[in-house]
N, C-alpha and C positions, 0 to 999 in steps of 0.2 A: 578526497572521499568520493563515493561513486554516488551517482541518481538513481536511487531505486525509491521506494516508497520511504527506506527509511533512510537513503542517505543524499547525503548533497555532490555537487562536480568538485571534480579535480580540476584545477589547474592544468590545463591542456593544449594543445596544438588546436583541437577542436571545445575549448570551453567556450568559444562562442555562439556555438552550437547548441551548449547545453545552457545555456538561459532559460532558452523555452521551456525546456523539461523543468528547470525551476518553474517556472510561471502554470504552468499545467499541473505540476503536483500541486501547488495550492489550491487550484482550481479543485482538481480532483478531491483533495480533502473536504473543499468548504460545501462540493454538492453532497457528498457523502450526510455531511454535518445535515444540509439542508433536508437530507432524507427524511433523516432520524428526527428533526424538529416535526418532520409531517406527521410521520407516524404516530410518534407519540403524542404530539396534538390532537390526534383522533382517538388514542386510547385514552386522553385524560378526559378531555371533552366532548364525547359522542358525537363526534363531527361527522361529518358524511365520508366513508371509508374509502366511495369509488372517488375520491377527489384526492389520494397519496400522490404525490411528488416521485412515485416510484421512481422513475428514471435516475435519480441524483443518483442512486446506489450503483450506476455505472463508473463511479467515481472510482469503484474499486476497480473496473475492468481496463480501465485507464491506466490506473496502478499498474494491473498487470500486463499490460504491453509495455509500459515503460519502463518497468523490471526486464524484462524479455530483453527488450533494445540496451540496458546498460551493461546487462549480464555479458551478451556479445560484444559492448565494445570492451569491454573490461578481458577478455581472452583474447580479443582478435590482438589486444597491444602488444610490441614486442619484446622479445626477453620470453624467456623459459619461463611457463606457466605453473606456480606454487602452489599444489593445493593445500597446504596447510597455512600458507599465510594469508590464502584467499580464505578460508575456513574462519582464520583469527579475523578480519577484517568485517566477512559478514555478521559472525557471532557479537562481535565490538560494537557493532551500528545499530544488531534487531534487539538483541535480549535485553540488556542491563535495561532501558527503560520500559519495556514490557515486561521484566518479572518484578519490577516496582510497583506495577499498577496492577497486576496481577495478583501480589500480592494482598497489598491494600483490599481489593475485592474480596478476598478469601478471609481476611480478615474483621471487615463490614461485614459480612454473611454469616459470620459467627458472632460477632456481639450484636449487630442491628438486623437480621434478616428481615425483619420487616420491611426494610428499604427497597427489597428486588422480591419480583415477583416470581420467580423458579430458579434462580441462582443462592445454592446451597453452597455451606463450607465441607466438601468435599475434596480428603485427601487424594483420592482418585484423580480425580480432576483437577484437581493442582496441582501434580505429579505432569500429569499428561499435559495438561497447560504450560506449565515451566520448561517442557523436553519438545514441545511443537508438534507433537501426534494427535492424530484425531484420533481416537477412540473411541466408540460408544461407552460412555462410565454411567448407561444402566440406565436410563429413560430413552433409548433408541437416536439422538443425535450425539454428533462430535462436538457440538458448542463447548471452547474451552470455558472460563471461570469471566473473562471479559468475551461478552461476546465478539467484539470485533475481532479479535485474535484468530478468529477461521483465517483469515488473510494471511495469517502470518504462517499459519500450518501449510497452508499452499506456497508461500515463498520459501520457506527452509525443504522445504521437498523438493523444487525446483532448481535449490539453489545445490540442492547433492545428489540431483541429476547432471546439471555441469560439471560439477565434479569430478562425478568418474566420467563422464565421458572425456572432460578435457584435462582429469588430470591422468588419467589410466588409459587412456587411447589417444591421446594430443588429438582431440577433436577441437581444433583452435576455430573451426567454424558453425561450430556446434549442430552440426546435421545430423549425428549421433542422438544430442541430448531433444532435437525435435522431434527424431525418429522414434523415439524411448515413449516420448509424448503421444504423438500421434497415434501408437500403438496403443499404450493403455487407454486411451481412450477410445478406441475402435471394439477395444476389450467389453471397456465398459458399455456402449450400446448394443454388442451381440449380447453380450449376458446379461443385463441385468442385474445389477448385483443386489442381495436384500442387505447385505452385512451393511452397516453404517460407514463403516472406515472404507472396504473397499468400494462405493459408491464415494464416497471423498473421493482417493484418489485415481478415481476413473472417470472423474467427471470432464464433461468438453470446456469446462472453462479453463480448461489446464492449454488450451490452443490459444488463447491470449498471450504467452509466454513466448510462443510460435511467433506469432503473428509481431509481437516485438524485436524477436530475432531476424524476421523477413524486413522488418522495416529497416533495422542496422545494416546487411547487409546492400538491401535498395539503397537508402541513405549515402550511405560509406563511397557508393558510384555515381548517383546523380545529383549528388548535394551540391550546392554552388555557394562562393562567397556574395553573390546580387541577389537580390528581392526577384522571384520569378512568382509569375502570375501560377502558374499550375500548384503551386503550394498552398495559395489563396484559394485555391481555387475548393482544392481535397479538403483544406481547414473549414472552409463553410459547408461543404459539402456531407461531412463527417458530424460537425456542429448541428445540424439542422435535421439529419436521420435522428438523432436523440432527441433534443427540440420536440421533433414529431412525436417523439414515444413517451411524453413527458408524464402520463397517468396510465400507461402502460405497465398492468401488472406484472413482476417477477415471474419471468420463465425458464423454463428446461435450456432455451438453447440461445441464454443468452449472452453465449460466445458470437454467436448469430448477432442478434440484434444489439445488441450494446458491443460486442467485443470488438465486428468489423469496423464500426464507427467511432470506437475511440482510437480504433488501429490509424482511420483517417484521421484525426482531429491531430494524434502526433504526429505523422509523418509532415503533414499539412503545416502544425505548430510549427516545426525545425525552420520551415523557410517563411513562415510568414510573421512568427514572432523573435524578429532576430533585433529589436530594441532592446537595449539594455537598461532595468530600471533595481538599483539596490532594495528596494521596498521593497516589491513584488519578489525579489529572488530572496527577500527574509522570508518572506511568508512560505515561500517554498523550504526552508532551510526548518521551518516550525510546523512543516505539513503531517510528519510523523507525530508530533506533539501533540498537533488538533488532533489527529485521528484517535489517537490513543486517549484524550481527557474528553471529547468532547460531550460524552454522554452523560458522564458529571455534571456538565456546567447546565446541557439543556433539559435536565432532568428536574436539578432544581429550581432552575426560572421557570419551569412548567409549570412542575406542580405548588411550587413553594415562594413564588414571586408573583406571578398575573396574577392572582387568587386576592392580590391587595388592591384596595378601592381605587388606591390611585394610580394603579397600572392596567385595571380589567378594561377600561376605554378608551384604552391607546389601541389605535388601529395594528392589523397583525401587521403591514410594514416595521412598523415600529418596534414591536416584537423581533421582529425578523434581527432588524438592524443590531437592536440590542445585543442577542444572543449570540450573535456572527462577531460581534466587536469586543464580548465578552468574553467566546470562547477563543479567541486568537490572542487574547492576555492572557489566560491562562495558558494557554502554548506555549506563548514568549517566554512567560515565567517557568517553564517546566521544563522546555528547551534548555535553556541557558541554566537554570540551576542543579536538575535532574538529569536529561539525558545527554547534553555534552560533556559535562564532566564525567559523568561513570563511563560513557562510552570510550573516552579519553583514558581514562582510568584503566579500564578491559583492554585497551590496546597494547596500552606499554606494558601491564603486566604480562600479556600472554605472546607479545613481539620479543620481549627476552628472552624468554626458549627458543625464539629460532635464529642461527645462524646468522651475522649480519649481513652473509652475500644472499640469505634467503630474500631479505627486505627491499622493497624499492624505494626509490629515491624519494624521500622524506619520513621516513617511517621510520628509519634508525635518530632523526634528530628527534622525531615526537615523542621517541619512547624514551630518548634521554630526558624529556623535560620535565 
């Protein structure tokens, strides 16, 4: 399977490589998580607001250069590039466990709305949620039914931007699908757009994408099998730009500020975290899993746990730890019962419509199994 936010490494020539991209998706998820713990710390209890952890919400922009870099290596392999089994493989990895949780949401909204503060059961929006479109469905944003799900609107758009260009122009270097990038977004600063959706997909953080494919093909030339200091060097260097932005509110151009320095933290990661540790590459394997439950788990030890006498004077370390040890079993648990098997499931069913010289090498045993 491939390293994107929602998928894990192949077995490869270069899966040594791909460790780190394990170890940094977990990362990536657990600041995201850590975000969303600040914030809503401040909304439950009228904490001091300029003191958010914004930064952790780079976690996504991380994602999306690490998307970019897989995307690429995933076309640059050889063998005639399939857009439909590449189609079947992405839909198999992002959807079935995001239109479970998605679901669920739509569901809660309709028998408990009271639980969420502006998320309605909304066939609109569950439409649109389930198909990866942003749309305005009539309060002026594109937030699908799970918020976090914007991520994912930008990954399937991305991902049928390579597409055509790599499956309708053999853009096997994807300079096309950067090009395509680049553009809308140039689009989108001359004009302005007021629409909701096209302000989606006009926005600069669609260059983290870029910035992912720049690093596969730097990577791809100056990778080395040794420990080289210049990788240490970009990984701390990339680590400590964010670091510094740690209560730095959410901005316009934070392909800028967070997107070039998660570009460093990977390119950096590749050579400076080439230890291999099974742990750590679980938690990468369960990072789609946090992403997707975590607002669950820290929604209700927010509001429905500390609130007990005999957790309000445990220091927030402790809080921290809890919530981070908590939401990573529920992951494990969700991973392994929910979304490997359905995605497993989505595979073989929709790999038997194609051709078995469509399939690559393992793909026709998985979907016999």
């Amino acid at each position: 399977m491939d390293t994107t936010l929602t998928d894990s490494p192949a077995p490869t020539a270069q899966s040594e490589t791909l460790y780190p991209v394990q170890y940094l998706r977990a990362a990536a998820a657990l600041v995201v998580m850590l975000f969303h713990v600040s914030v809503l710390s401040q909304e439950t209890w009228g904490l001091d607001p300029g003191r958010v952890d914004y930064v952790g919400a780079a976690g996504v922009d991380l994602f999306f250069v690490i998307s970019g870099f897989i995307m690429a290596m995933i076309v640059a392999r050889a063998g005639r590039f399939d857009a439909r089994e590449y189609w079947i493989r992405r839909i198999a990895r992002v959807a079935p466990a995001y239109w479970v949780i998605t679901c669920l949401v739509f569901v809660l909204a309709a028998l408990v709305p009271s639980l969420f503060n502006s998320t309605t059961a909304d066939i609109t929006s569950l439409v649109a949620s389930l198909l990866f479109v942003a749309v305005d469905t009539g309060n002026g944003t594109t937030v699908p039914l799970l918020v976090v799900g914007w991520t994912l609107n930008y990954e399937i758009f991305f991902y049928a931007i390579v597409a055509l260009t790599a499956g309708l122009f053999s853009d096997r270097r994807l300079l096309g699908a950067s090009g395509v990038i680049i553009c809308l977004v140039l689009a989108g600063i001359a004009l302005q757009p007021t629409n909701p959706s096209l302000a989606f997909y006009t926005d600069p953080i669609l260059l983290e994408f870029v910035f992912g494919i720049f690093i596969f093909r730097t990577w791809s030339r100056t990778g080395s099998a040794g420990l080289s200091f210049t990788p240490v060097i970009v990984f701390a260097l990339g680590a400590s730009l964010l670091a510094l932005q740690w209560e730095r509110p959410l901005v316009d151009w934070r392909a800028f500020y967070w997107g070039v320095p998660a570009a460093a933290v990977l390119y950096g990661g590749l050579g400076a975290l080439r230890f291999r540790s099974r742990f750590l590459a679980r938690l990468g394997d369960w990072s789609y899993a946090l992403y997707l439950t975590h607002l669950f788990v820290i929604t209700l030890y927010i509001k429905h746990v500390i609130p007990w006498d005999a957790m309000i004077t445990l220091p927030w370390q402790a809080h921290y730890l809890i919530m981070t040890v908590a939401a990573f079993a529920v992951a494990g648990g969700y991973y392994t019962l929910v979304e490997k098997p359905l995605s497993r499931w989505t595979l073989q069913r929709l790999s038997r419509r194609l051709p078995q010289a469509c399939l690559p090498a393992g793909t026709a045993r998985e979907a016999a199994e």
